[in-house]
N, C-alpha and C positions, 0 to 999 in steps of 0.2 A: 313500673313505667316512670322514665325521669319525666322532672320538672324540669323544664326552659322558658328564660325569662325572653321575653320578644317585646318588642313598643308594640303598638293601635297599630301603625302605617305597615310594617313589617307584616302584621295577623291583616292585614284588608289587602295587600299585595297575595298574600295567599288564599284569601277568598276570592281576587278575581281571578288566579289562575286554575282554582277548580268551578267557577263557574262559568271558563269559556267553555264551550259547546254545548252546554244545558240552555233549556227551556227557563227552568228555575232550581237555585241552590238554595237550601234552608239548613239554617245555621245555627244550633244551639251552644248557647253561653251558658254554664252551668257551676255552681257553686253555693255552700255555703252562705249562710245570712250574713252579710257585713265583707262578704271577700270582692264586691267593686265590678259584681255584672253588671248590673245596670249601665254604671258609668262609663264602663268599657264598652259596651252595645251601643250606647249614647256615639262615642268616640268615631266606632266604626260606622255605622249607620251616617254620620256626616261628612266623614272621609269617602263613604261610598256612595254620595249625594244619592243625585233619581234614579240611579241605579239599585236602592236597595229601600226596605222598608221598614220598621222595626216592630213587632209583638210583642210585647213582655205576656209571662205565662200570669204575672197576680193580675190580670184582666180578669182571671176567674175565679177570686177569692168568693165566694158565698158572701151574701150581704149579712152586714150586721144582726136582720132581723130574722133574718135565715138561719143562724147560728146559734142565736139566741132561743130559738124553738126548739132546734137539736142540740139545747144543750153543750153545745161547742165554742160557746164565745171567749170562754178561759184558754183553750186552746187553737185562736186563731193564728193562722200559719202552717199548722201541720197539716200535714197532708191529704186528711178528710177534711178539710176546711177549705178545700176549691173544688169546683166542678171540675176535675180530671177528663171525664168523659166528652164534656162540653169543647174542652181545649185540644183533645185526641181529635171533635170533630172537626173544627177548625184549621188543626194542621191538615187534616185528609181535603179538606176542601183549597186550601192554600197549595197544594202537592197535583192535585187534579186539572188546576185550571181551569174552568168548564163557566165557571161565573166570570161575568166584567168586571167585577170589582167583589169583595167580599169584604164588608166590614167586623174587625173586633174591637173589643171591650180594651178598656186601661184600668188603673186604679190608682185613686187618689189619695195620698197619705195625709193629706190635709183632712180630707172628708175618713177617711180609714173605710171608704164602699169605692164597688168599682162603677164605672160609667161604661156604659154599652154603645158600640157599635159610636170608638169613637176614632178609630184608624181605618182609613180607605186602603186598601190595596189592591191597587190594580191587577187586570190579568196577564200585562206587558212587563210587570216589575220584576226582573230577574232574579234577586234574590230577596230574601228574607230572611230575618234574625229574629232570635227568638228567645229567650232568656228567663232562667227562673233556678229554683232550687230543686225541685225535682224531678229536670226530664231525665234524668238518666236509672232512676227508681226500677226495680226489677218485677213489681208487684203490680197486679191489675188494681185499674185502668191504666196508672203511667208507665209501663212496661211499653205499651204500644207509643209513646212518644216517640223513644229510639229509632223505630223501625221508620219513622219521618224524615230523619232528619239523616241530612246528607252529612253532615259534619257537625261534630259533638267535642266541644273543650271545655275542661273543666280546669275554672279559674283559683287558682290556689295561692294564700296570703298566709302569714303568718298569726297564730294563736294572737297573740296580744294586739296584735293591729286590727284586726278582725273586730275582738271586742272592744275594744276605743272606738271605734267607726260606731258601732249598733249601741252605744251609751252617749254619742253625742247625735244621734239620730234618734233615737226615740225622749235626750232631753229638747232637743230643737221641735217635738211635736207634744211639748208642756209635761214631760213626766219628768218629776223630782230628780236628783241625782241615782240616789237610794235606791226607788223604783228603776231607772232605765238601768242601772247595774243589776236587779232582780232578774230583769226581762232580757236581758243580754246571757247572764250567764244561767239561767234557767230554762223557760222553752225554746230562745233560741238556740242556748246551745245544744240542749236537744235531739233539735230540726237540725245541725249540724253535723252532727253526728250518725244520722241519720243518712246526709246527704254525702257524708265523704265516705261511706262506704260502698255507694253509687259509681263512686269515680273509674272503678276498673271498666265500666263500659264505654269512657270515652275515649277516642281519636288521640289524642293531644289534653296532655298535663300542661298548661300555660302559668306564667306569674308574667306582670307588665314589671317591665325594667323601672328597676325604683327612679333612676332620673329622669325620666317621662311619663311615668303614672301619677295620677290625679292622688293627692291625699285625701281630700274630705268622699272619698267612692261613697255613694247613697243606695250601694249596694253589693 
């Protein structure tokens, strides 16, 4: 599948024209730790003002203390380190309409726990985005994400820029140099690895045109 480089305005011009005549369009952003979903989500999510919503998928990281009991806190991130299932239900209720509003959870890197039920989204809000590292995973529970989501791209950066983004991210959340380069090219890269082998089920190979994509991506 090629990669094509597109701006934010360009990718939200083609979200509104596959969500004319739907109810709601749901939109995963998918990629790699440090390849600039977040900030791309960010991007379109304000370009698509009240027309659109936005979920991030680490709303459903397992709390610290949760992890810490199953023995997972060394490995938070991967992919048994989030309520899958929980997020699977979420999307089927965002997909349904059937509620006035549905609230989900965020996650705060300051705190490194998520906060619940901290996005409204209405049952009028036409589309929704949605972003993380492993909706495109082949394996149950995230298997069933795909089958949600109307549109699936997977955002593709280069190796070295990747990991310079996730070494001056986990130093800007007080880890050493030394350390966030452990953490970057260790289980991040990993969960990377991991997640680009995911990519053959997406829609669209994207990269943001290097003269209008954000440098510092905080994801």
């Amino acid at each position: 599948m090629m990669t094509v480089a597109f701006t934010a305005a360009e990718l939200t011009d083609d979200i509104r024209q596959a969500a004319a005549g739907r109810q709601r369009l749901i939109v995963g952003i998918v990629g790699a730790p440090g390849a600039g979903k977040s900030t791309l989500a960010d991007q379109l999510d304000a370009l698509l003002g009240y027309d659109a919503v936005l979920v991030p998928m680490d709303g459903f990281h397992l709390s610290n203390r949760v992890l810490a009991d199953l023995g997972r806190q060394q490995r938070k991130g991967a992919p048994d380190t989030f309520d899958a299932c929980g997020y699977v239900a979420l999307l089927r209720r965002l997909r349904q309409q059937t509620d006035d509003v549905v609230y989900a959870p965020t996650f705060r890197r300051d705190l490194e726990e998520p906060i619940a039920a901290s996005v409204a989204v209405s049952r009028q809000t036409p589309i929704v985005i949605t972003e993380g590292n492993y909706l495109l995973l082949d394996t149950q529970p995230w298997s069933e994400v795909r089958e949600v989501l109307d549109l699936a791209w997977f955002l593709e950066v280069d190796h070295d820029t990747r990991i310079d983004r996730l070494v001056a991210r986990h130093q800007a959340y007080g880890k050493t140099v030394q350390a966030a380069r452990d953490r970057a090219e260790g289980s991040d890269e990993r969960n990377a690895i991991l997640v680009r082998d995911s990519r053959y089920r997406a829609d669209r190979i994207v990269c943001i045109d290097a003269a209008t994509g954000p440098e510092g991506a905080h994801d």
